[in-house]
C-alpha positions in Angstrom: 13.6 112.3 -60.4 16.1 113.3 -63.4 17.7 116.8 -62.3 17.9 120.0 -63.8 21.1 122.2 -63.4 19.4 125.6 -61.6 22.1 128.5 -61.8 23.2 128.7 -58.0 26.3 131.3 -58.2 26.1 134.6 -58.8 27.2 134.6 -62.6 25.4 131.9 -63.4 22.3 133.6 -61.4 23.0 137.1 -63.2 21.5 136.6 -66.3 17.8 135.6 -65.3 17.4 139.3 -64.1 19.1 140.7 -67.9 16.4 142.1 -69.8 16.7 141.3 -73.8 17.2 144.6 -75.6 14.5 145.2 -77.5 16.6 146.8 -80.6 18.7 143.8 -80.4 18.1 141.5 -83.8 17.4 138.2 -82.0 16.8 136.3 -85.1 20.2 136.9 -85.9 22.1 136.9 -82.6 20.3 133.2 -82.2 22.4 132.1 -85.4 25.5 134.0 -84.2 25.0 132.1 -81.2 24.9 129.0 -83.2 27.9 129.0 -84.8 29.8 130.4 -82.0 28.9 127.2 -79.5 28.3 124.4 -82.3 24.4 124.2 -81.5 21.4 123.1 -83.0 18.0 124.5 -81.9 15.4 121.4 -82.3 11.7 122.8 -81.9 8.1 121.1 -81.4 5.5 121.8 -83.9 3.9 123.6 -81.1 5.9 126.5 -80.2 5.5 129.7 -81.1 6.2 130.6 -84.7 9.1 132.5 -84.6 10.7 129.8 -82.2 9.7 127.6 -85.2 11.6 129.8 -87.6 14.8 129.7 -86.2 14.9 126.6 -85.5 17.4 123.9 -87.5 15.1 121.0 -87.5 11.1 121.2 -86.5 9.5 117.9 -85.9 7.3 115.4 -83.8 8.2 113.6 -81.1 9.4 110.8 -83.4 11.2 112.9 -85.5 13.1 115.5 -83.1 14.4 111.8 -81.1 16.2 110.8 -84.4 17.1 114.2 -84.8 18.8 114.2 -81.0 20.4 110.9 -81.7 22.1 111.4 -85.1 23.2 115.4 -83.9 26.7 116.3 -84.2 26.5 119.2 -82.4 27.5 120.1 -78.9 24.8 121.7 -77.6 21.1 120.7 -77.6 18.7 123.6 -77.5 15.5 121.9 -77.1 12.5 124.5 -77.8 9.8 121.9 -76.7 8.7 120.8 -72.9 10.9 118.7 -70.5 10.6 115.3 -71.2 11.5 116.0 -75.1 14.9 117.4 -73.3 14.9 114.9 -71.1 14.7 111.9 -74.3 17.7 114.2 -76.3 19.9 114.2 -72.7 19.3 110.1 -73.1 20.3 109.3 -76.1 23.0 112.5 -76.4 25.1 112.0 -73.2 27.7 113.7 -73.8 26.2 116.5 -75.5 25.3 119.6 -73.4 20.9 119.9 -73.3 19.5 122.9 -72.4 15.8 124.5 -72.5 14.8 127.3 -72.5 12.3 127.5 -69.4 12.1 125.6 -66.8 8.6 125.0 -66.3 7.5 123.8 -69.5 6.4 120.5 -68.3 3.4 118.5 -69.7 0.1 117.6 -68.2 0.0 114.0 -69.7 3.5 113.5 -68.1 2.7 114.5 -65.0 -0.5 111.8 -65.1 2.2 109.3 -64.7 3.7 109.9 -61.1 6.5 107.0 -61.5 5.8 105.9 -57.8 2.3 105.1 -58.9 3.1 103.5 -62.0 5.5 101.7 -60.5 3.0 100.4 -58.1 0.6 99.5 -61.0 3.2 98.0 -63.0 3.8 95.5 -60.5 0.2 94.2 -60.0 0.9 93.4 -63.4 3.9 91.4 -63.8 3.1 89.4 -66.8 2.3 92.6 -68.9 5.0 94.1 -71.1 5.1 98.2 -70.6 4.7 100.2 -73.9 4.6 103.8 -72.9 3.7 107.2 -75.1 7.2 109.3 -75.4 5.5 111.8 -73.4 6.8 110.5 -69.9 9.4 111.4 -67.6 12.4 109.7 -67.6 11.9 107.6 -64.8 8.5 106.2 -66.6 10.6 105.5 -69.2 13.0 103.3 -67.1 10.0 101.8 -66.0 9.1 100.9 -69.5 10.0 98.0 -72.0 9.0 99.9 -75.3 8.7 104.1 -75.7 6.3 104.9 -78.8 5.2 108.4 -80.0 1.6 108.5 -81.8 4.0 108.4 -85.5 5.0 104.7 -84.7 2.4 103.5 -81.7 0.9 101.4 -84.2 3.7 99.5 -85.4 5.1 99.2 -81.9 2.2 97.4 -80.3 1.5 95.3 -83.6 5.4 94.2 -83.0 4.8 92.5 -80.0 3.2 88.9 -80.0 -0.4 88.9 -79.7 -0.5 86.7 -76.7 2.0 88.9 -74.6 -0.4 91.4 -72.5 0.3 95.1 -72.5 0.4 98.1 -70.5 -0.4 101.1 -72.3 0.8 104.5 -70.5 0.5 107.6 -69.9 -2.5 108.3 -72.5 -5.7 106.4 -72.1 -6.8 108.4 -75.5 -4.3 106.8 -77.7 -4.2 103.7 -75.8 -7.8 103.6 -76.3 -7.3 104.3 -79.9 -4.6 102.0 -80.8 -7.0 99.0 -79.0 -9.3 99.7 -82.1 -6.4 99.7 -84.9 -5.0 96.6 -83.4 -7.7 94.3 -82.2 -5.7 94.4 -78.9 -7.0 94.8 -75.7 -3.8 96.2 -73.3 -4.1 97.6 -70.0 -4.6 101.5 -70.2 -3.2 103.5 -67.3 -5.9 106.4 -66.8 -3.6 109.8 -68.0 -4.9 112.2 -70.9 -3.3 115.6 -72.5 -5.0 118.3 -71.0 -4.9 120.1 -74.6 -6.1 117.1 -76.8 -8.9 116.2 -73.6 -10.8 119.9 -74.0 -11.6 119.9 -78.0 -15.3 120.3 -77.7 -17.5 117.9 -79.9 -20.5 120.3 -79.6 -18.3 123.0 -81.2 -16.4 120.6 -83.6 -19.9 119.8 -85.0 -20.7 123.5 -85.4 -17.6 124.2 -87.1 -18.4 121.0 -89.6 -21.9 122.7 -90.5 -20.6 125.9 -91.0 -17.6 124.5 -93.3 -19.0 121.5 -94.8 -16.2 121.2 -97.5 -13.5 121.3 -94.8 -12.0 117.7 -93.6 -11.9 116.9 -89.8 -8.0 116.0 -89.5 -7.5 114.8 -85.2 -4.3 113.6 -83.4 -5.5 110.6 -81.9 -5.0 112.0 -77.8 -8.3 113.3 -78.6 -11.6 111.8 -77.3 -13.2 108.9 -79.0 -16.4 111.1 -80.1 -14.3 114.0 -81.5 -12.4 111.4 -83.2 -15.4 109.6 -84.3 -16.1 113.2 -86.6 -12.4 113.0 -87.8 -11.5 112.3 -92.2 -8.3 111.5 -90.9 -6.4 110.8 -87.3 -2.9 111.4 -87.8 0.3 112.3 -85.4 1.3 115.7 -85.7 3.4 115.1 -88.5 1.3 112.9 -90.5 -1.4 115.5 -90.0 1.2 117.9 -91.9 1.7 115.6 -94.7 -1.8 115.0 -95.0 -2.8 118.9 -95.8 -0.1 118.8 -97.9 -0.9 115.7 -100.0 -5.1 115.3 -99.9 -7.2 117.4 -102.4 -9.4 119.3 -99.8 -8.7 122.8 -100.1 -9.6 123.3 -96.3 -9.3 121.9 -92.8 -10.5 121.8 -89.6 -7.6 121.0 -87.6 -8.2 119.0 -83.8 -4.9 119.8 -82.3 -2.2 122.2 -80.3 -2.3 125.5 -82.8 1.2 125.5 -83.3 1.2 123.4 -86.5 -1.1 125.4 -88.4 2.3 128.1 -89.1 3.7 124.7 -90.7 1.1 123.7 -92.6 0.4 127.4 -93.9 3.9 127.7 -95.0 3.8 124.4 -97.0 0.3 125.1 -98.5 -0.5 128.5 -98.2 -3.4 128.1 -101.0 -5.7 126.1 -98.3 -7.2 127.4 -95.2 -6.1 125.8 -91.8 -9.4 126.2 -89.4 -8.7 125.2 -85.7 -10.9 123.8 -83.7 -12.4 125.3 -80.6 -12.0 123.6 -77.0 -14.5 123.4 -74.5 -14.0 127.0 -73.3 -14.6 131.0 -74.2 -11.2 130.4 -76.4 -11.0 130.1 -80.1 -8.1 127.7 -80.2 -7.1 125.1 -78.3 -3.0 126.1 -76.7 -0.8 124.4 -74.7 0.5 126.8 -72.3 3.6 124.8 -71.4 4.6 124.5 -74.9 3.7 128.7 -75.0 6.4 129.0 -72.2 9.1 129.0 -74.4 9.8 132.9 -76.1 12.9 133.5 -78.2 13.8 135.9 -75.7 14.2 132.5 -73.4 15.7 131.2 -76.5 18.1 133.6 -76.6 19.3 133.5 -73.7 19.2 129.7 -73.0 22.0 129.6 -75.6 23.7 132.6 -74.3 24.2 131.3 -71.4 23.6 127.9 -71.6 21.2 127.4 -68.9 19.0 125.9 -67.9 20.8 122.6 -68.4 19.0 118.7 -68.4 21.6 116.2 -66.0 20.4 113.1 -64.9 22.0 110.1 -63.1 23.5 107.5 -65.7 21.6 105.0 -63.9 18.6 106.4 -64.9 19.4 107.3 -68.2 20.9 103.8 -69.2 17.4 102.3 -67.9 15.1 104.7 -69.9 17.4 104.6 -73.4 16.8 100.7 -73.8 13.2 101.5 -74.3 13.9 104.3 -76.8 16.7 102.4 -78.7 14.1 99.6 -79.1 11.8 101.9 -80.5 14.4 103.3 -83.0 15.0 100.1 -84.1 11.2 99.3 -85.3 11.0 102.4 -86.6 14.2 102.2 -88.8 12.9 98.8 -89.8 9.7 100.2 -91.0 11.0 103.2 -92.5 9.3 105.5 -89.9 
């Protein structure tokens, strides 16, 4: 397993039990804090909105790797879940990563246990190992390709058609890219927790009760709720979609967090989320809901919690992410 750094002397233990002040401006103490220790605060789509807004770059999975790999700055502040830390610790070595809660893990990554995979992977032999970005690093070492749902597409279409595939962690996407492609790759059984709950029952509900809305889906959903999409996107090309099609409104089949972007860009059109399989109105992750700015803060502050992994590792999981890079600088991704 990649380690974490977890505070063991008393200083570095201290400030877990520091309570934010509540008069204290944290909006601007972040960008103090900025300046002060040469840092850049990357953030998911999905976190909260004010994380979001005092953030220096906000982006997919794609987008916040090419963001970690081209940053000048010394330290990392990653407001996302593990394994995006994890991917900006492997291509930033030198640069210090830090998060600001430890348990904001991710139920598709943890459908992957690397012993497992490993296991499957070498039943398999023959098969070349494409795997979502949403792994651990040690299914990423495992891997010969990383993709995010931005570039998936032109991934698997990059490898020759008689070479088999493995497909991991997400069976939804896997699933999915089988029908864009005309492939027929290997699909190791994992699913998103948040994208597997959307309710089609619900969805359908929603469609009759807003028939001039468009169905936009990230395509970890379920075939049948993406059989009732307009348009199946990654996170960012769901963005760029609201922002460019003519439909005034949207039902929107993913994590909540993207709605405060795609308000802010078109804040004429209404942004209608849809409903998982539950009493709950929206569908959100609660790892990516770990993260407050109060833990932003004081990540920073203190810089802690910090990503460290053995070079090892990291040298085996960065060949499948610079390959990736590559194609997607070749296509313009």
């Amino acid at each position: 397993m990649s380690d974490i750094h977890i505070p063991n002397t008393l200083e570095e233990k201290g400030y877990l039990d520091i309570p934010v002040d509540p008069t204290l401006d944290l909006f601007a103490e972040i960008e103090k804090l900025k300046k002060e220790k040469n840092a850049i605060v990357l953030a998911h789509y999905y976190q909260e909105p004010d994380i979001q807004d005092v953030a220096d770059y906000i982006g997919d999975s794609l987008g916040l790797a090419q963001k970690a790999q081209s940053t000048e700055a010394d330290m990392i502040v990653f407001a996302g879940v593990h394994f995006m830390a994890e991917t900006a610790k492997i291509l930033n070595p030198s640069k210090k990563v830090v998060l600001p809660d430890l348990k904001a893990g991710c139920s598709l990554s943890d459908s992957a246990p690397p012993a497992l995979f490993k296991a499957f992977k070498d039943k398999h032999p023959d098969h070349v190992v494409v795997t979502y970005i949403n792994c651990s690093a040690e299914i990423k070492a495992l891997s010969d390709y990383i993709c995010t749902s931005s570039n998936a597409q032109k991934i698997v279409e990059s490898i020759p058609e008689e070479t088999p595939i493995i497909f991991a962690p997400d069976k939804n996407l896997g699933a999915y890219l089988n029908k864009k492609t005309g492939r027929n790759m290997l699909l190791w059984n994992g699913a998103c927790m948040v994208h597997e709950i959307f309710s089609v029952e619900k969805l359908k509900q929603l469609k009759l009760r807003h028939p001039e809305a468009k169905v936009i889906a990230h395509p970890e959903c379920e075939e049948p709720v993406l059989a009732l999409a307009d348009f199946i996107g990654s996170t960012t090309g769901l963005l760029k979609f609201t922002q460019t099609d003519s439909a005034e409104s949207f039902i929107v089949v993913t994590e909540t967090g993207i709605l405060h972007q795609m308000e802010k860009a078109s804040p004429h059109k209404t942004f209608i989320p849809a409903p998982p399989d539950n009493a709950c109105a929206c569908n959100e992750c609660p790892y990516m809901k770990l993260n407050t700015l109060e833990k932003l803060y004081l990540c920073m502050k203190y810089g802690q919690p910090e990503i460290i992994m053995p070079e090892s590792l990291r040298l085996r999981a960065k060949l499948p992410i610079d390959r990736m890079l590559e194609i997607s600088a070749r296509y313009g991704l």
